[in-house]
C-alpha positions as CSV (number, residue, x, y, z in Angstrom):
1,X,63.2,172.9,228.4
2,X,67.0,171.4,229.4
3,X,69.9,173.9,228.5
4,X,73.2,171.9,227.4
5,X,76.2,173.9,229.1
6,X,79.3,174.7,227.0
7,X,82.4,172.9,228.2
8,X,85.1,175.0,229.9
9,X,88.8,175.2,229.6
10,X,90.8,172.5,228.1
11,X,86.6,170.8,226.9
12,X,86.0,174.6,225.5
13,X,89.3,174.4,223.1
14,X,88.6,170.5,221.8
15,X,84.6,171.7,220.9
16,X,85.9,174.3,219.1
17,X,88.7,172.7,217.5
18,X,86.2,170.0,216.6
19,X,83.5,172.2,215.4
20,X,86.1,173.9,213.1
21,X,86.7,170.6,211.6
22,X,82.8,170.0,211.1
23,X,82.7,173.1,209.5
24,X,84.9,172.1,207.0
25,X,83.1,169.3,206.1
26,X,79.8,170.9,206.2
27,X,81.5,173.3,203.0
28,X,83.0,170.4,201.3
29,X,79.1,168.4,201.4
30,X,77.1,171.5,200.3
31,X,79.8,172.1,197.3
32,X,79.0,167.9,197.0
33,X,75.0,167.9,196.8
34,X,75.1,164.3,197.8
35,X,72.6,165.3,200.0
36,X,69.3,163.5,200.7
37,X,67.4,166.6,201.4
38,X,63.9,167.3,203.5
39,X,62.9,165.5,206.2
40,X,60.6,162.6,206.0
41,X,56.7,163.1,206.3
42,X,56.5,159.4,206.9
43,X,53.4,157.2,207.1
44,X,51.5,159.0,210.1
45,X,48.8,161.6,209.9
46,X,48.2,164.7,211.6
47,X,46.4,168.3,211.8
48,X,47.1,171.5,210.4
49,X,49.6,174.1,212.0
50,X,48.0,175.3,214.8
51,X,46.1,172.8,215.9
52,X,45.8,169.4,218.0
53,X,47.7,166.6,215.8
54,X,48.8,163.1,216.0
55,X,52.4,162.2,216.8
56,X,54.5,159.7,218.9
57,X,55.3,160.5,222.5
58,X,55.2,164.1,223.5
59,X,55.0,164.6,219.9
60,X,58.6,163.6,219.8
61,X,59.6,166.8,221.2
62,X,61.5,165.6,224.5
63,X,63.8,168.8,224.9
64,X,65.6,171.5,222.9
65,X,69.2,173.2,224.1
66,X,71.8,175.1,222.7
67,X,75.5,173.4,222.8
68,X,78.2,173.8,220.5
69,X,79.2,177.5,219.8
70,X,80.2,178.7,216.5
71,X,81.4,182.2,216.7
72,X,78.8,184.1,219.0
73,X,76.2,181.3,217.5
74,X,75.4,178.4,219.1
75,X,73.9,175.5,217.6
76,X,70.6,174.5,218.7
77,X,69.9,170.7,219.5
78,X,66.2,169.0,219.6
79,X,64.7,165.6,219.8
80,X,61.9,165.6,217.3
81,X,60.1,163.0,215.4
82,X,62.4,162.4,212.6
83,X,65.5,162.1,215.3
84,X,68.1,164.2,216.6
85,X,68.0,167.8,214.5
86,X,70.5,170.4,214.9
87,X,70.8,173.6,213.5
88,X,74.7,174.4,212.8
89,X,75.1,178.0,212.5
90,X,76.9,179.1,209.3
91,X,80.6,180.3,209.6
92,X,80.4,182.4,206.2
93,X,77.2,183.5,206.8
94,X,76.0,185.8,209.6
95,X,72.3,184.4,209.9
96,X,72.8,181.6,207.8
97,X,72.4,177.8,209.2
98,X,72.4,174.0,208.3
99,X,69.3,171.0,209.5
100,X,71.0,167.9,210.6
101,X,68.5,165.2,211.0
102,X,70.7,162.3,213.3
103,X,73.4,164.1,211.3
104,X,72.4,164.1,207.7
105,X,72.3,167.5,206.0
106,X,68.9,168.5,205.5
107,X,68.5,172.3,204.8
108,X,70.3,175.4,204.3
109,X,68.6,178.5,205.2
110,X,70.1,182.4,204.9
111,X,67.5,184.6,206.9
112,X,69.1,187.6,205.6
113,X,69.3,186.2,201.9
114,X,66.4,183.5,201.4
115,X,67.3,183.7,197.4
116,X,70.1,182.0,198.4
117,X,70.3,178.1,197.6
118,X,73.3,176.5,199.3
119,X,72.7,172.9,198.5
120,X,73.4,172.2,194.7
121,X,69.6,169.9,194.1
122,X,68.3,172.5,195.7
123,X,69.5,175.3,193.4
124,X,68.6,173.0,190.5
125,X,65.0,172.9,191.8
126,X,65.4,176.9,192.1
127,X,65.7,177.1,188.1
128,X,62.7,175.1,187.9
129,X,61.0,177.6,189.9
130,X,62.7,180.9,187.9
131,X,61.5,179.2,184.6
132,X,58.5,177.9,185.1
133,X,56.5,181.3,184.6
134,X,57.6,184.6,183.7
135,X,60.2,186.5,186.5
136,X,57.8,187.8,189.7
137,X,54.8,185.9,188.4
138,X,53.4,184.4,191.8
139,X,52.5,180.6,191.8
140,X,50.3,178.6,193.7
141,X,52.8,175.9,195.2
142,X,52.9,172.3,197.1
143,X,55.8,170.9,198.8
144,X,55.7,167.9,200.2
145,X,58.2,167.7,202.8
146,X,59.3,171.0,204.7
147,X,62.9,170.5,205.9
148,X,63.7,174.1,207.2
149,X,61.2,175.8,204.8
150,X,64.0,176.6,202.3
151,X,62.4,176.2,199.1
152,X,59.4,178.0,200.4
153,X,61.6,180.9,201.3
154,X,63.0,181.1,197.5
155,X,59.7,181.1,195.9
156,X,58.0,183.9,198.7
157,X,61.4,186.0,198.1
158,X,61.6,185.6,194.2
159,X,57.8,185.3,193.5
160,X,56.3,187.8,195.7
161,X,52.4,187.0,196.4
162,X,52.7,183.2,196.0
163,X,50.6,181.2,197.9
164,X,52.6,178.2,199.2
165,X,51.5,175.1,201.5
166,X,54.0,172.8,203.2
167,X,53.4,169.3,204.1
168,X,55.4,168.1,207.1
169,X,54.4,165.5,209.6
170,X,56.8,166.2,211.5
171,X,55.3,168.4,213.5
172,X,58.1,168.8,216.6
173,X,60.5,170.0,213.5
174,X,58.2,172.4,212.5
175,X,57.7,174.1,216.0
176,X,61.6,174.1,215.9
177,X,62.1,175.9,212.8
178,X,59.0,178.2,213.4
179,X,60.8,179.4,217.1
180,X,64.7,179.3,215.4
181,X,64.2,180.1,211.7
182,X,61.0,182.0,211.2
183,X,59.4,183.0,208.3
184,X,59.8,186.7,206.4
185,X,56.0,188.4,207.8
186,X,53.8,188.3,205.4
187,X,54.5,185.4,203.6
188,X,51.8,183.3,202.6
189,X,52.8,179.7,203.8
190,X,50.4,177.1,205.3
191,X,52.4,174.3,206.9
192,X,50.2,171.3,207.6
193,X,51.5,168.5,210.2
194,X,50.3,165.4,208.0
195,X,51.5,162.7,205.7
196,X,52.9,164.0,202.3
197,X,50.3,161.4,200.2
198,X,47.4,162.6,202.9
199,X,48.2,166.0,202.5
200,X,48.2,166.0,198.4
201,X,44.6,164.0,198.3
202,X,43.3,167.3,200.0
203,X,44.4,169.5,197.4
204,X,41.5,170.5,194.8
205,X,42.0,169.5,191.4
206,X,44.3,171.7,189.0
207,X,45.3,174.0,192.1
208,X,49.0,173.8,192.3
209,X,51.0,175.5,189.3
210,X,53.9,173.5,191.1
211,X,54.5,170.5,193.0
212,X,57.9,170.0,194.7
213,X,58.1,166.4,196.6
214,X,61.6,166.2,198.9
215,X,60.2,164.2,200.9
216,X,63.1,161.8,203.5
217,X,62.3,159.7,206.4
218,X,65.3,158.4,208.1
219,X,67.4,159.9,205.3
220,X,64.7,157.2,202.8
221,X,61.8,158.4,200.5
222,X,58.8,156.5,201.7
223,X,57.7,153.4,199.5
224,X,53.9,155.0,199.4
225,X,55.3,158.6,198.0
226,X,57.2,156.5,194.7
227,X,54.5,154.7,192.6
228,X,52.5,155.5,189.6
229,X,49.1,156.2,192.0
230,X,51.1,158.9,194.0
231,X,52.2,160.9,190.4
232,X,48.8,160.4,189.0
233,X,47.9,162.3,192.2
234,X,50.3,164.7,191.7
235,X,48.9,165.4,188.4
236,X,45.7,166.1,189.6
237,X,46.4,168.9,191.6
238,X,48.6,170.2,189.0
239,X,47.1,172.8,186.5
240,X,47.8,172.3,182.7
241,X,50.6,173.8,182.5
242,X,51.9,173.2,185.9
243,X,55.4,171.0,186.8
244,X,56.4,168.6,189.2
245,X,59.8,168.1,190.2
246,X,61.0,165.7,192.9
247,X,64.4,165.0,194.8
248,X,65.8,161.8,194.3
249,X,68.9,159.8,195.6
250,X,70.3,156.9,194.5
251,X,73.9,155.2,194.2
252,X,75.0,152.7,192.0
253,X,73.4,150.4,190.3
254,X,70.9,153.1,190.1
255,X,68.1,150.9,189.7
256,X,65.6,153.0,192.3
257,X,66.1,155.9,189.9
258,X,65.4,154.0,187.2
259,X,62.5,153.1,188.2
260,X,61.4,156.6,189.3
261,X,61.8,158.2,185.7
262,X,59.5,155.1,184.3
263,X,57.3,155.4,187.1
264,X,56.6,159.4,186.6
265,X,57.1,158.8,182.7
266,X,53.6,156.5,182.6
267,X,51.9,159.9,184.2
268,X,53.5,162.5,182.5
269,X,54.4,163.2,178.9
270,X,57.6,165.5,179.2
271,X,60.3,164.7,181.8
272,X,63.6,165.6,181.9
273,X,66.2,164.7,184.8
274,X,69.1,166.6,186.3
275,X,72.1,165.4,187.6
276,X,75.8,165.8,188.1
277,X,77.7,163.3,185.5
278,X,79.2,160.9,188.3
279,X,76.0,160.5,189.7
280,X,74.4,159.9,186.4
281,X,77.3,157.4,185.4
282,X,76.9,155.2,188.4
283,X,80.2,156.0,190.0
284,X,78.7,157.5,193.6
285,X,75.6,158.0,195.5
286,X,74.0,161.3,195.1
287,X,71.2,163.2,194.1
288,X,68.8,163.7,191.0
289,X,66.0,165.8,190.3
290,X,63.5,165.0,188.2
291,X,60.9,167.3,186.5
292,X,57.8,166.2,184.9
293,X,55.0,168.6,182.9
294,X,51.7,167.8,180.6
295,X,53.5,170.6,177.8
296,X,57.2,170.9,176.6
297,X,59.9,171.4,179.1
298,X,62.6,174.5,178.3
299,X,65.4,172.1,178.6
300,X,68.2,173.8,176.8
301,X,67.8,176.9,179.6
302,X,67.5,174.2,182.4
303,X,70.1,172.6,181.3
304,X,72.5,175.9,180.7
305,X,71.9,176.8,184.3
306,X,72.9,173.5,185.5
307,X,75.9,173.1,183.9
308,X,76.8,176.6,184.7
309,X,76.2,175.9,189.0
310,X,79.4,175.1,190.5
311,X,79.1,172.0,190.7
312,X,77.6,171.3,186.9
313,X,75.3,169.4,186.3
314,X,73.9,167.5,183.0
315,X,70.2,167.0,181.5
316,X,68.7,163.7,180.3
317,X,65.8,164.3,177.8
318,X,63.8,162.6,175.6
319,X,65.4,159.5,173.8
320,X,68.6,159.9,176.0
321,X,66.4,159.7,178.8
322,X,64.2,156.7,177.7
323,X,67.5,155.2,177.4
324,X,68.7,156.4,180.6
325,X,66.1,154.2,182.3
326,X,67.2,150.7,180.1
327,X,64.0,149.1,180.7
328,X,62.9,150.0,184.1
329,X,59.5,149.3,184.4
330,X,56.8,151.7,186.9
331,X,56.5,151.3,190.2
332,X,53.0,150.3,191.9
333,X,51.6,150.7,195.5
334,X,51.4,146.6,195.9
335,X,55.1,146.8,194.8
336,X,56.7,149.8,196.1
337,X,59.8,150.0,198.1
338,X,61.3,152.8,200.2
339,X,64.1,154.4,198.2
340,X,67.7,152.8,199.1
341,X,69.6,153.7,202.4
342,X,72.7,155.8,201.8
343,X,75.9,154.0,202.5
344,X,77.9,155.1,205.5
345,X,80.0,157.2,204.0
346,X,78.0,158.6,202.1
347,X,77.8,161.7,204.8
348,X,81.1,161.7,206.4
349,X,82.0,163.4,209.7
């Protein structure tokens, strides 16, 4: 595999000077949470980890190097199927590192602290996963979409015993963060390089206690993971008392998220969405995550713990909600769209 040298002299001092300026910005976007999240799982198919899969050419892996140094770190560079991924090594944090996909933020990850949550909808999916069953109770748990394997790190590190599987088709990222950010040993993960809508029509009925879908192609949620017949699969897996929660971002007019909460409102009874007011308002493209359950919601302590993040966040339930959504009918496969592309500056640097 092809090195990338690290400029000398008068080259050395710009890269730095430059990756100190990148490293301001990569604070200033996780304190934002306008990120899109995991990496997409697309419309392709493939095999479990481990074994032959489908993919483009080479499997999209054409080459992996290390270039720009951050302390003693460098950041590691690789062509995989989703794009151009980088992993930016942390300045605050000694093991800690950011996913780029083609230079969107796609995962934080703390190897010596995997409780920690540095993007705000993910730490908003983390109180999800604190309340959803009593503290240290494992859980059986789906995600579809893997990113860097953060949320799958939270749940193994807070909920010891889980069992977890992953759905990423991406299968060149997931050799990358296998060989750069490995997993704790011991940890119960399957990661399956396949489709995200695939993936869940393998799961048994009532197996997953939780289901969490961050699922981004090309920083886009995939038109076949957003209708009514993808949640209605998602509640099959789930058990009775099992959640779903899902990533979601949208800008103004906010009509894609609209139609997300009446889409998973026509499968589940009790939904409740979480959001940071200017999002929620229309003013700026961000993030939203939506949680969905067959029996009541705790929504005052969800919604405590997200106004108390440091970057607050507010809680849409019940009428408020079904007001929220003015009208916005479900989505359906012969209808569906891919989620809306962010605007440029919606990630800047």
């Amino acid at each position: 595999m092809a090195r990338e040298r690290a400029p000398r002299a008068k080259q050395q001092k710009q890269a730095k000077q430059k990756q100190q300026k990148q490293a301001e910005q990569q604070r200033s976007k996780r304190g934002k949470g306008s990120l899109p999240g995991g990496t997409g799982t697309g419309t392709g198919t493939g095999a479990g980890a481990g074994t032959d899969a489908a993919g483009g050419p080479e499997d999209g892996a054409v080459g992996r190097g290390r270039s720009r140094r951050r302390g003693d770190r460098e950041s590691v560079v690789a062509d995989v199927g989703g794009g151009r991924a980088e992993l930016v090594p942390d300045p605050d944090r000694p093991r800690a590192w950011t996913l780029l996909i083609d230079g969107a933020p796609q995962s934080h990850v703390d190897l010596d602290d995997p409780e920690h949550l540095g993007f705000e909808y993910q730490r908003r999916i983390g109180h999800a996963i604190d309340l959803l069953a009593p503290p240290g109770r494992p859980l059986r748990v789906l995600h579809l979409g893997g990113g860097a394997f953060t949320l799958a790190r939270y749940v193994a590190a807070t909920r010891p015993r889980s069992t977890q599987q992953i759905a990423e088709r991406d299968e060149a990222l997931v050799r990358l963060v296998r060989a750069e950010l490995p997993l704790a040993s011991g940890v119960r993960v399957r990661v399956r390089s396949m489709d995200a809508r695939e993936a869940l029509g393998a799961v048994p009925d009532g197996w997953a206690d939780l289901v969490i879908a961050d699922v981004f192609s090309g920083a886009r949620t995939p038109a076949h993971l957003t209708s009514v017949e993808y949640v209605a699969e998602v509640r099959r897996v789930l058990t009775p008392g099992g959640w779903y929660t899902a990533n979601i971002a949208d800008g103004p007019p906010l009509t894609y998220l609209r139609g997300q909460i009446a889409t998973v409102r026509d499968v589940f009874p009790e939904t409740a969405l979480i959001a940071e007011p200017g999002v929620l308002r229309g003013r700026r493209f961000g993030n939203a995550v939506l949680i969905a359950a067959a029996l009541p919601l705790p929504v005052p302590e969800l919604g405590r713990r997200a106004a108390t993040d440091p970057q607050g966040a507010r809680i849409e339930h019940g009428t408020a909600l079904r007001d929220f959504t003015a009208g916005a009918l479900p989505v359906r496969d012969a209808t569906a769209r891919d989620s809306p592309r962010p605007p440029v500056n919606a990630f800047p640097g």
